[in-house]
C-alpha positions as CSV (number, residue, x, y, z in Angstrom):
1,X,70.8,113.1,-184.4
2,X,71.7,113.3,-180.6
3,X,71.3,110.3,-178.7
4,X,69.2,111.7,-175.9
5,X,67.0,113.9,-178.9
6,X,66.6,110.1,-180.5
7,X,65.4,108.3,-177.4
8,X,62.8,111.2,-176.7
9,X,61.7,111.8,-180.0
10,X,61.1,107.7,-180.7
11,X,57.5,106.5,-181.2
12,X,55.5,102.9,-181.1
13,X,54.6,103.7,-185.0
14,X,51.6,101.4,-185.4
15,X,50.3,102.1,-189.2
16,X,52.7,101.9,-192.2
17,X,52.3,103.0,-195.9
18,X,53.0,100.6,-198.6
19,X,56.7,101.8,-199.1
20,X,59.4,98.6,-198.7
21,X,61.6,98.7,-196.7
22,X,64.9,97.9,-198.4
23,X,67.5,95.1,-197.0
24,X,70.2,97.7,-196.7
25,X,68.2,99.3,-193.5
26,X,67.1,96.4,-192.3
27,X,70.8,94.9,-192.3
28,X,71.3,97.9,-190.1
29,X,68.5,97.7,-188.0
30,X,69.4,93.6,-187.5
31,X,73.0,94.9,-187.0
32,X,72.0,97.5,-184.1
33,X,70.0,94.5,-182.2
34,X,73.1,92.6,-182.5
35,X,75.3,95.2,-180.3
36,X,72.7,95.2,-177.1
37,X,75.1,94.4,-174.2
38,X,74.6,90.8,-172.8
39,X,75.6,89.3,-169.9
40,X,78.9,87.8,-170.4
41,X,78.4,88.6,-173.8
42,X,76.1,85.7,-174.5
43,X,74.0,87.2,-177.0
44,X,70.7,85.2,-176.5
45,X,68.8,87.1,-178.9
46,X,68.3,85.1,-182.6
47,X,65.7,86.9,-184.9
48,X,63.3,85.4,-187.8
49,X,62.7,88.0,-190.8
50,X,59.4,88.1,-192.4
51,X,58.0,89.7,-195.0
52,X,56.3,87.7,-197.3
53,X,52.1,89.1,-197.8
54,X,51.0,85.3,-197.1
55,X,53.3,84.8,-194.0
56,X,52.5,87.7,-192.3
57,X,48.8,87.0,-193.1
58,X,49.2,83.6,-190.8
59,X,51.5,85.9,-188.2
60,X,48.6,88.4,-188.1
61,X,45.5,85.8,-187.0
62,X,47.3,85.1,-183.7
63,X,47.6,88.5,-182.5
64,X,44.5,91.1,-181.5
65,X,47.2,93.8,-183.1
66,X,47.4,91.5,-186.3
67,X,47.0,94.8,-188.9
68,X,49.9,96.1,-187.6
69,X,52.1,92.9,-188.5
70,X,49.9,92.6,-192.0
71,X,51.0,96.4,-192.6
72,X,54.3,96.7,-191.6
73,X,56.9,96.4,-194.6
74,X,58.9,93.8,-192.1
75,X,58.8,91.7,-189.3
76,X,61.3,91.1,-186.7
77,X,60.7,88.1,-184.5
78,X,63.0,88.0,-181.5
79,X,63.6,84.9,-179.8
80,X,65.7,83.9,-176.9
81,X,68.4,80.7,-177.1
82,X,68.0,78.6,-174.2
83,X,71.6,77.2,-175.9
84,X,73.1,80.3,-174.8
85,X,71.4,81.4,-172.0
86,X,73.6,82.4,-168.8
87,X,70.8,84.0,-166.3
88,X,67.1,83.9,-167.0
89,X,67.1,87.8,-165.8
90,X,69.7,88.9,-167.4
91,X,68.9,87.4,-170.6
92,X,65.6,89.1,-170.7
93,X,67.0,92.0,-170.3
94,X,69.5,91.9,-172.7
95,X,67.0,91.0,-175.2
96,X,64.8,94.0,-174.0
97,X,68.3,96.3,-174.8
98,X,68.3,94.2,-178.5
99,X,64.5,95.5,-179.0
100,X,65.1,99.0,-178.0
101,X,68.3,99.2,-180.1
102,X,66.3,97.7,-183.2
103,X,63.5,100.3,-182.2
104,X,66.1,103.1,-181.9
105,X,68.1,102.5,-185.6
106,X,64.5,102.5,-187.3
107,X,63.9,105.8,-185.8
108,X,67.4,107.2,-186.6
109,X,67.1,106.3,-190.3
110,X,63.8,107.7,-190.6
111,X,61.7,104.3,-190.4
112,X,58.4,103.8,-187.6
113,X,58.8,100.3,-185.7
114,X,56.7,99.1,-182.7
115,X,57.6,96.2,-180.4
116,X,54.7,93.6,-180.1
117,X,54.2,91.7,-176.8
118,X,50.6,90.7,-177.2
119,X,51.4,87.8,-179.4
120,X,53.0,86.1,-176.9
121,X,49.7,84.2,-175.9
122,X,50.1,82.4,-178.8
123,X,54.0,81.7,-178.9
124,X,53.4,78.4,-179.1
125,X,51.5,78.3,-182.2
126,X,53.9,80.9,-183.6
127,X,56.3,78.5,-183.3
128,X,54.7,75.8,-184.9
129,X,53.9,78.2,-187.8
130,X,57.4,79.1,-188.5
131,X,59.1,75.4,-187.7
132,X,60.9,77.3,-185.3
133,X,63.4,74.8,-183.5
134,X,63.3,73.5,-179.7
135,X,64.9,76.1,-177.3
136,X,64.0,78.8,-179.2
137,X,60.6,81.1,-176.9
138,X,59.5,84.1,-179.2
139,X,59.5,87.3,-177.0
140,X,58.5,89.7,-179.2
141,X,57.7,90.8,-182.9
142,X,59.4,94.1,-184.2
143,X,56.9,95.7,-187.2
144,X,58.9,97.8,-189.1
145,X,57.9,100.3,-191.9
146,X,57.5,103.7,-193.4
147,X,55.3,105.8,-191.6
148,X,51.9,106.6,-192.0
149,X,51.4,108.0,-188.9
150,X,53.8,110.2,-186.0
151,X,52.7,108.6,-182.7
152,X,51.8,109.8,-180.0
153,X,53.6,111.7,-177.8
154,X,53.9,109.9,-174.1
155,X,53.5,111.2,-170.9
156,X,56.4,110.9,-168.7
157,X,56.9,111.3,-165.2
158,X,59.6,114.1,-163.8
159,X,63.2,112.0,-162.7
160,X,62.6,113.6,-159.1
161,X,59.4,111.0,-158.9
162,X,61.4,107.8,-160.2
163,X,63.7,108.4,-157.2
164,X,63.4,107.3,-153.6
C-alpha cells in the first residue's frame, strides 16, 4: 500500500469482533512503535501488553471509553521513561510519532486500532493497577483488533488553510 494512500485511508476503529489477534502482528505493530524517531535517539517510549479478559476488565472501569479496551483483542499502554528523557517536548512528541506508527502498521496489515487519551484522568490509578514502576507516566492506551466497524471518514481542512 502507498504511504500517503495508508495515512489517508487510516481510521480510530473503535468496535472489534472477537477475532485474536495473533503475536506475530502484534510483534510487528510493537516493532513499528519502536522505529518513531526520537530526539537523540532516546527512545522514551516503553509499552505494557494486555490482553487478558480480567485485566482489561479492571483497565476498562477507569475510562468513560472502557468497551473499547474490554473489546479490543489487545492493549497497548504507552508510557514515557523519565530515565531516558532528554526534552519534555520532544519526548512527547516522539512518543506521539511511536503512536501513530503503531496506529499506521495495524492499518497496513489489515487490523483497526484507536489511540486512547481519555484514560489519562486516571493514570495514576492505572499505575497502581499494573505495579507499574516510578518514572514511568502512561500517555496513552493503543486498542487493537479486528474490525467490526470502517470508521469514519474525517473531515480535513484544504493545505492552503494550514498555511500562513
Amino acid at each position: 500500500m502507498d504511504l500517503l494512500e495508508t495515512i489517508k485511508s487510516r481510521r480510530s476503529i473503535r468496535k472489534f469482533s472477537s477475532v485474536d489477534v495473533g503475536d506475530v502482528d502484534l510483534m510487528r505493530i510493537l516493532e513499528a512503535g519502536r522505529w518513531a524517531p526520537s530526539g537523540l535517539n532516546n527512545q522514551p517510549w516503553r509499552f505494557l501488553v494486555f490482553r487478558e479478559d480480567e485485566v482489561k476488565e479492571e483497565a476498562a472501569k477507569l475510562t468513560h471509553y472502557g468497551r473499547i479496551i474490554r473489546d479490543a483483542s489487545v492493549n497497548i499502554a504507552v508510557f514515557s521513561d523519565e530515565s531516558a528523557a532528554y526534552d519534555q517536548t520532544k519526548d512527547l512528541l516522539a512518543i506521539g510519532a511511536c503512536i501513530q506508527n503503531m496506529l499506521l502498521e495495524a492499518h497496513s496489515i489489515g487490523l483497526g486500532a484507536v489511540w486512547l487519551g481519555e484514560i489519562l484522568k486516571n493514570k495514576e490509578l492505572f499505575s497502581r493497577l499494573f505495579n507499574i514502576p516510578h518514572g514511568f507516566e502512561l500517555m496513552a492506551v493503543v486498542a487493537i483488533g479486528h474490525r467490526a466497524e470502517e470508521g469514519k471518514i474525517p473531515e480535513r481542512k484544504p493545505v492552503k488553510d494550514l498555511l500562513f
